[in-house]
Backbone as ProteinMPNN parsed JSONL, in Angstrom:
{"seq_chain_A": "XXXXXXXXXXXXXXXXXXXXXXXXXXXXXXXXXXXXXXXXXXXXXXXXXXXXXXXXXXXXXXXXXXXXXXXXXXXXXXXXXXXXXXXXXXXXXXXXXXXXXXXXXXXXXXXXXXXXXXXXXXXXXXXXX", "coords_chain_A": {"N_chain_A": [[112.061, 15.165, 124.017], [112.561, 14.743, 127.535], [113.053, 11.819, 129.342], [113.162, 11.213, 132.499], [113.97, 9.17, 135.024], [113.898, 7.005, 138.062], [115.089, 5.058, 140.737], [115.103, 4.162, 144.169], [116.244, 3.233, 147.244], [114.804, 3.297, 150.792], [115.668, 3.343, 153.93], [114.517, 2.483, 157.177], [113.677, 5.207, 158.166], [113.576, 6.703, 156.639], [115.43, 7.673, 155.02], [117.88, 7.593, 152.602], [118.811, 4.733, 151.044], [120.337, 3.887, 148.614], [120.702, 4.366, 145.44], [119.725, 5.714, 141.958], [119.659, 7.371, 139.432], [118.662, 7.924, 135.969], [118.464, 9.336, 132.773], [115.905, 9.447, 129.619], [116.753, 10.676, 126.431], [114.076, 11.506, 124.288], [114.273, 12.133, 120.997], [111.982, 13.246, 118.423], [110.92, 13.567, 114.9], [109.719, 15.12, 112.47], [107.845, 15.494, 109.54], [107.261, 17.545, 106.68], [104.387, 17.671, 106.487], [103.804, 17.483, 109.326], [104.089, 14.464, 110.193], [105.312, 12.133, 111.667], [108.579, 11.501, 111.33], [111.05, 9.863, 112.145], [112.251, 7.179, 112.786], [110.849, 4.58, 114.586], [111.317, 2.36, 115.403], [113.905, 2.434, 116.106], [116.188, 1.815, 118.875], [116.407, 3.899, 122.404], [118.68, 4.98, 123.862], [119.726, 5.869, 127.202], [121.007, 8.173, 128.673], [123.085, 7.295, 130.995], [123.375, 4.758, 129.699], [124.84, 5.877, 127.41], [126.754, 6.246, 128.101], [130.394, 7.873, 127.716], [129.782, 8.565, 124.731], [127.475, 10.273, 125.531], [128.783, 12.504, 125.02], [129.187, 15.093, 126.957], [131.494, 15.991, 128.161], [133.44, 17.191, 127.027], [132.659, 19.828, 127.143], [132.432, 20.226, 129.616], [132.431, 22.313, 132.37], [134.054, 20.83, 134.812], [135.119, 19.101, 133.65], [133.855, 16.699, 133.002], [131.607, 13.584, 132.49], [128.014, 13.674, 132.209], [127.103, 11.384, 133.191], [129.148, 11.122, 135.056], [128.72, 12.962, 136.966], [125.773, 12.755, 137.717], [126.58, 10.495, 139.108], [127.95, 11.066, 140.848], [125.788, 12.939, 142.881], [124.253, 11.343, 143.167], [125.813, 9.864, 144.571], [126.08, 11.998, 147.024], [123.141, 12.255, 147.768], [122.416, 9.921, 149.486], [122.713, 8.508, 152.59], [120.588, 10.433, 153.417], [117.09, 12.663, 153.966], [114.229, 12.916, 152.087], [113.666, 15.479, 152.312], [115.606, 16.342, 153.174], [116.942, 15.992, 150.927], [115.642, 17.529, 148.59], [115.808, 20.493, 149.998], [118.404, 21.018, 149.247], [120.934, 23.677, 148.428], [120.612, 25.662, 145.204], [121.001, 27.195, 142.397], [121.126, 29.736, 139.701], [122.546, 28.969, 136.64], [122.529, 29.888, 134.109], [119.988, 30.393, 131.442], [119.734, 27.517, 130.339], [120.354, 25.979, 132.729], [118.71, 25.928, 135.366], [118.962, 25.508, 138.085], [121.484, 24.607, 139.195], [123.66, 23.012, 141.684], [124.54, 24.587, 144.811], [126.167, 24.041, 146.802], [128.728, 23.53, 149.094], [129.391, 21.28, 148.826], [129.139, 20.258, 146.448], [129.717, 21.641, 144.237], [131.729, 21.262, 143.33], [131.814, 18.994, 141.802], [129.479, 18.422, 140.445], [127.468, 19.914, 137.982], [125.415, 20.018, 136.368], [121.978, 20.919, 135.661], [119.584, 20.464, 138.829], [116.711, 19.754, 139.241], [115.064, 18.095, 138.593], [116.061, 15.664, 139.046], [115.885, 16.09, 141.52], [113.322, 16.097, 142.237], [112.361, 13.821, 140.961], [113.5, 11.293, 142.471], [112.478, 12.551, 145.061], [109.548, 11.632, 144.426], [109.908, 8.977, 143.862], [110.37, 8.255, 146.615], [107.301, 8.65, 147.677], [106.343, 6.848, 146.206], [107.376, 4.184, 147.601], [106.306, 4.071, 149.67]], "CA_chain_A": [[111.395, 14.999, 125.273], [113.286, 13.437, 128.558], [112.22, 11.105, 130.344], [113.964, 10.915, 134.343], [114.236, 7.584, 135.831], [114.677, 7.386, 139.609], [114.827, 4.064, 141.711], [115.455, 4.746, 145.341], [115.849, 2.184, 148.391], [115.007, 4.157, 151.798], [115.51, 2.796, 154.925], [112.839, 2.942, 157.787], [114.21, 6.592, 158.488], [112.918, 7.497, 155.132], [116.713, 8.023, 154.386], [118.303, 6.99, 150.922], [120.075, 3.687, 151.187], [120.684, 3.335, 147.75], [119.567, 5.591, 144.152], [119.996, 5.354, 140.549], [119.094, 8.405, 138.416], [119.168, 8.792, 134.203], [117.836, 9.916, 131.313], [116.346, 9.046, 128.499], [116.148, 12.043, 125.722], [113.618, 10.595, 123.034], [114.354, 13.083, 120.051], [111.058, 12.797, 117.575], [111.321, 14.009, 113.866], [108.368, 15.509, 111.91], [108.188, 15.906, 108.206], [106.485, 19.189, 106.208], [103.356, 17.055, 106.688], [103.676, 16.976, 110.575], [103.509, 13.299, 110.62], [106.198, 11.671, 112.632], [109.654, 10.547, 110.302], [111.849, 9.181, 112.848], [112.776, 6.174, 112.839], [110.204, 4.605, 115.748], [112.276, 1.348, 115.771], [115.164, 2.495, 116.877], [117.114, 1.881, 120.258], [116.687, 5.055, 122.546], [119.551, 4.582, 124.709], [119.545, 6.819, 128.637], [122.334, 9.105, 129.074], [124.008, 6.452, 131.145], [123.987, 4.033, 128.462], [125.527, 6.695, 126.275], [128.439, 6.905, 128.877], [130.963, 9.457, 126.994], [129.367, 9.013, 123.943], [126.693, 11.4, 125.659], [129.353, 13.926, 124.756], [128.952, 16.561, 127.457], [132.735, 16.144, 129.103], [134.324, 18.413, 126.398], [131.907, 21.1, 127.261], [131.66, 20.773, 130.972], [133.635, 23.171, 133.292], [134.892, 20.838, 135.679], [135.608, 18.244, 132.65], [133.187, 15.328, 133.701], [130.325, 13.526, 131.45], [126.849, 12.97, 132.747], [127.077, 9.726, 134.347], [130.135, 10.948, 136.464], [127.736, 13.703, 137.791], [124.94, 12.013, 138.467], [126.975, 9.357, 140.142], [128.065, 12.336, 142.306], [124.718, 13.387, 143.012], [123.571, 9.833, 143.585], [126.562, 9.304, 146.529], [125.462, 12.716, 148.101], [122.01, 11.586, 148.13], [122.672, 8.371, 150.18], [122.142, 9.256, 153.801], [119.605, 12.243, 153.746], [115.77, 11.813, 153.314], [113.727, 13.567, 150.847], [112.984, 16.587, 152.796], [116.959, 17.357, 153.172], [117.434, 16.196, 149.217], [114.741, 18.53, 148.69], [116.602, 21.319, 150.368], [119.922, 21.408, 148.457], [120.583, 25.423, 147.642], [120.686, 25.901, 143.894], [121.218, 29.072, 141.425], [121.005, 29.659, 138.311], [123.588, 29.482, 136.117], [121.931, 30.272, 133.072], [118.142, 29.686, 131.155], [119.788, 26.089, 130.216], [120.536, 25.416, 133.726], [118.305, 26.77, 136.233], [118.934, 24.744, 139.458], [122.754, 23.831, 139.842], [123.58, 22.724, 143.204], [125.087, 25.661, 145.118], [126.277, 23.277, 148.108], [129.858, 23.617, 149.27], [129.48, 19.588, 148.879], [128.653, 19.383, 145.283], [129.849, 22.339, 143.606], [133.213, 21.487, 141.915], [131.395, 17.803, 141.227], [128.022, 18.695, 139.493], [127.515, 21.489, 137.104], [124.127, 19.713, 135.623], [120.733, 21.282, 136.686], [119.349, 19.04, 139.024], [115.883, 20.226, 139.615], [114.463, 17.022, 137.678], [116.29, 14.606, 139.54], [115.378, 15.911, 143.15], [111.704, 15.621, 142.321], [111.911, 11.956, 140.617], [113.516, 11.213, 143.93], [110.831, 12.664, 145.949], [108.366, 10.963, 144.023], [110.265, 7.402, 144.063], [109.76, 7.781, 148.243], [105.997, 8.593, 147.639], [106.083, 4.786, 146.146], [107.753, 3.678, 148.413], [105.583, 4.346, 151.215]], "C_chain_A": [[112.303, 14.18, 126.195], [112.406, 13.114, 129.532], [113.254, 10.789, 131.753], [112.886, 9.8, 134.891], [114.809, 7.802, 137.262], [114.2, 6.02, 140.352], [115.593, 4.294, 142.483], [115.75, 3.401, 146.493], [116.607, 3.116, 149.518], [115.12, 3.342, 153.064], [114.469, 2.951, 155.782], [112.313, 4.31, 158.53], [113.806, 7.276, 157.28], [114.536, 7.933, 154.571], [117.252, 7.275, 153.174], [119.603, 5.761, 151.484], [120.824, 3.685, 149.655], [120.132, 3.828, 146.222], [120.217, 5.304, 142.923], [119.259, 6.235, 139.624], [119.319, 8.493, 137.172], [118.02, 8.857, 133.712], [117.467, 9.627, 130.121], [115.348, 10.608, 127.447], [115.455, 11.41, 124.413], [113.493, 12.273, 122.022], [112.805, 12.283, 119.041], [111.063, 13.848, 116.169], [109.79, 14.54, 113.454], [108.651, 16.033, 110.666], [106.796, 16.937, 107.991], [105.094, 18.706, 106.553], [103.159, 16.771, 108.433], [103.253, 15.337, 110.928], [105.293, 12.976, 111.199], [107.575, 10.551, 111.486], [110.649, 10.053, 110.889], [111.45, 7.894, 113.012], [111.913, 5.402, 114.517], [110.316, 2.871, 116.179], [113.378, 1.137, 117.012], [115.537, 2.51, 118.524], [116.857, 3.452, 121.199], [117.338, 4.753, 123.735], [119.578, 6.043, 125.905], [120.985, 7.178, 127.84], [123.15, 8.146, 130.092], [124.821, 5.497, 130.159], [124.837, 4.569, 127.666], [126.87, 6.794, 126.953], [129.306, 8.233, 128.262], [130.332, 9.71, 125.971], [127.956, 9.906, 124.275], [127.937, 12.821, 125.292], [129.101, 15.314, 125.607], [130.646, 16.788, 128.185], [133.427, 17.458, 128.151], [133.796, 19.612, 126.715], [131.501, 21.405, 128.663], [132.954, 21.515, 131.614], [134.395, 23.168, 134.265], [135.512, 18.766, 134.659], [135.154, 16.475, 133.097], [132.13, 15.347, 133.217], [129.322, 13.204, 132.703], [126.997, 12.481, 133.772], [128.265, 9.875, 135.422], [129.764, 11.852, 137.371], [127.149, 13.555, 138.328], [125.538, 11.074, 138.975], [127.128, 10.537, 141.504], [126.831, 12.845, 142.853], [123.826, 12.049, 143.738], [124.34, 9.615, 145.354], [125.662, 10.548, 147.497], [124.244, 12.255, 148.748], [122.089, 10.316, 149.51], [122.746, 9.254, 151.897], [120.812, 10.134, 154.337], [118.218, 11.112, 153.4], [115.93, 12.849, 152.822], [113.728, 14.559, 151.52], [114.572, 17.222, 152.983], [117.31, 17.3, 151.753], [116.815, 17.25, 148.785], [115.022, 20.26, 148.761], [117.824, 21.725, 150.145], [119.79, 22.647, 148.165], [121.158, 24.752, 146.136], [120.879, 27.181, 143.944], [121.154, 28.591, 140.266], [121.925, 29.982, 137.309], [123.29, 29.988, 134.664], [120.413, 29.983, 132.419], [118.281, 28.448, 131.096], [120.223, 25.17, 131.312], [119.793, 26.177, 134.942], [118.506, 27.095, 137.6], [120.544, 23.483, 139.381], [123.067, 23.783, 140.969], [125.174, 24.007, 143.35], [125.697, 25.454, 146.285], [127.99, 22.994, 148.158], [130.479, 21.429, 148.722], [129.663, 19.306, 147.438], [129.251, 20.276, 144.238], [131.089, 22.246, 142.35], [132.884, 19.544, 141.299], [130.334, 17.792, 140.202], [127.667, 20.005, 139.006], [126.005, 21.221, 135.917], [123.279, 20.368, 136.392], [120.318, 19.694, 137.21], [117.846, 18.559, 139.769], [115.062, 18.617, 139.438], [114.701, 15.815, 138.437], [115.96, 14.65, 141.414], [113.876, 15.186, 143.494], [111.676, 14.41, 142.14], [112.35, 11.155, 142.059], [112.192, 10.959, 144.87], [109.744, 12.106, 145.476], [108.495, 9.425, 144.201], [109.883, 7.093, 145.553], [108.313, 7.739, 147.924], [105.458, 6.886, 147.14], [106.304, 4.309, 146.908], [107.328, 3.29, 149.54], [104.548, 3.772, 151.879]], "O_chain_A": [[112.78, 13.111, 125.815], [111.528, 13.647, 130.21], [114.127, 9.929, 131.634], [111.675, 9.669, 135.069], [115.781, 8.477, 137.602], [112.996, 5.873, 140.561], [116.731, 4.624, 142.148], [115.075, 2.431, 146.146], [117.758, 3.544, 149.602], [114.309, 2.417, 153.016], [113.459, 3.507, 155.352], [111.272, 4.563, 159.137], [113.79, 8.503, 157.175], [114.574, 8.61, 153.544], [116.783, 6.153, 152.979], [120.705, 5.859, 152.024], [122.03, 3.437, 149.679], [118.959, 3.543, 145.981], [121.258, 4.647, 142.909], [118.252, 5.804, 139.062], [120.294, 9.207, 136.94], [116.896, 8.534, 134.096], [118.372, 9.477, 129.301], [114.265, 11.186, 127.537], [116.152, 10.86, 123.56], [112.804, 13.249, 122.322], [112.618, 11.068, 118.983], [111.23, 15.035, 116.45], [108.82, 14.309, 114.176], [109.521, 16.891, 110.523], [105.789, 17.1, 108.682], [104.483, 19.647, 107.059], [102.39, 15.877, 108.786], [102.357, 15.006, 111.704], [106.245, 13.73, 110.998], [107.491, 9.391, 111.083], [111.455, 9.641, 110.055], [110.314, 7.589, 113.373], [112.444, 5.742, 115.574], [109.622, 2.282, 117.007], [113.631, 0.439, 117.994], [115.019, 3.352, 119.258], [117.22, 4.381, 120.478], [116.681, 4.279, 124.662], [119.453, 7.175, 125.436], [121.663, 6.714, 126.923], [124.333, 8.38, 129.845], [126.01, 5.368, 129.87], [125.666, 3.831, 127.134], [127.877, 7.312, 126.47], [128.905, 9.394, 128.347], [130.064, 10.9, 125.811], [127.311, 10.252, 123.285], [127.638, 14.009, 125.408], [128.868, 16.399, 125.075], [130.862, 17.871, 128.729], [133.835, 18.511, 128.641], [134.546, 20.574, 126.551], [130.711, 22.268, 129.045], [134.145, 21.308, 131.381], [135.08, 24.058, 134.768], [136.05, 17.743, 135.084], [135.834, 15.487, 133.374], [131.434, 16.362, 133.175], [129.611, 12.694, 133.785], [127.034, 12.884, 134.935], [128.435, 9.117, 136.377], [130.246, 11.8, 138.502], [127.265, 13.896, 139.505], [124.672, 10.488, 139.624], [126.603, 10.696, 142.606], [127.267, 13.529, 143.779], [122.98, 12.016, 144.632], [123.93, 9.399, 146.494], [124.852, 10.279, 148.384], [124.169, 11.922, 149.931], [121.336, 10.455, 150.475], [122.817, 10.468, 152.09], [120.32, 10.322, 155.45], [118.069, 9.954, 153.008], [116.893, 13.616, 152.805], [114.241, 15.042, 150.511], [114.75, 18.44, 152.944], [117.879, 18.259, 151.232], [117.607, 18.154, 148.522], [114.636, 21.092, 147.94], [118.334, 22.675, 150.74], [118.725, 23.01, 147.665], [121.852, 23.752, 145.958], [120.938, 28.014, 144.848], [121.129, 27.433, 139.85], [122.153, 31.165, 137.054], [124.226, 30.627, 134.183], [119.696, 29.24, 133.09], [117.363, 27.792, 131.589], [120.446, 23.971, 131.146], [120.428, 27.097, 135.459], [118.388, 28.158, 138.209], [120.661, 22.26, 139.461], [122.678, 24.794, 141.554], [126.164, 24.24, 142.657], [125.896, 26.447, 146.985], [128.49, 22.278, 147.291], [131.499, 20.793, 148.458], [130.25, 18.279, 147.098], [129.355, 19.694, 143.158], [131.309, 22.738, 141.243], [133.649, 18.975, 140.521], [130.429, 17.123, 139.173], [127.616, 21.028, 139.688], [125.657, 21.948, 134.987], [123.502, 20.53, 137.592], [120.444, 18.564, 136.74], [117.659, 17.586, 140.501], [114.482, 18.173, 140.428], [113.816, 14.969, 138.561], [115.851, 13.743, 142.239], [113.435, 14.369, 144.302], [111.073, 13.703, 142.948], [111.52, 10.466, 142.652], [111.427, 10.061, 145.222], [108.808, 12.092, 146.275], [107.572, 8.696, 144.565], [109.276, 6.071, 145.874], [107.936, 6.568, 147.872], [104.593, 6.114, 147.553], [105.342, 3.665, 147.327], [107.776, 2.416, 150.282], [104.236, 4.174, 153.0]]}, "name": "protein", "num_of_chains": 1, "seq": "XXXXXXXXXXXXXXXXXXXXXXXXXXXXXXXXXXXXXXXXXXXXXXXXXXXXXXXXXXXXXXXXXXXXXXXXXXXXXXXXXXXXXXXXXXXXXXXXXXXXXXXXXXXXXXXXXXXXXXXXXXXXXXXXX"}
């Protein structure tokens, strides 16, 4: 299951001064008995925290983990309000990515879907407000 994290600071333009998007993927185990065998101690560290050891740089196609994506995704953000973040084109690059940004701006920077992080966004202004 992931959980998306989004703290925002908008100015009085409703525009993004300032954002901070990750992840945290809580993996949960289940033995033949469907009762729960993971370890419910343990540390579940975001996808920032994980820095490389999130392991996605060897496998991405412009050779950049996570956290150097969403940083890219974070600067774009900065300026715009929700209603132009909102409006980023996407496509689909496959079923495991539905919503990669299709934006002459972002395209050779972010290769994550980023459907997840527009909304937590848009929802962080709705606090905000």
């Amino acid at each position: 299951m992931d959980t998306v994290i989004a703290a925002a600071l908008f100015d009085q333009d409703g525009k993004v001064v300032n954002v901070e998007i990750d992840t945290a993927q809580s993996k949960v185990n289940y033995d033949e008995n469907m009762k729960v065998s993971s370890d419910k101690t343990a540390p579940v560290n975001t996808k920032v925290e994980l820095g490389d050891k999130y392991g996605m740089k060897k496998a991405s196609t412009i050779g950049k983990e996570w956290y150097e994506q969403i940083a890219e995704l974070q600067n774009w953000m900065v300026g715009k309000t929700v209603d132009e973040i909102k409006s980023l084109r996407v496509k689909e690059r496959d079923a495991s990515h539905p919503a990669v940004p299709d934006d002459p701006e972002l395209t050779s920077l972010v290769t994550i879907s980023v459907e997840e992080y527009l909304e937590a966004v848009a929802e962080a202004y709705e606090y905000a407000k």
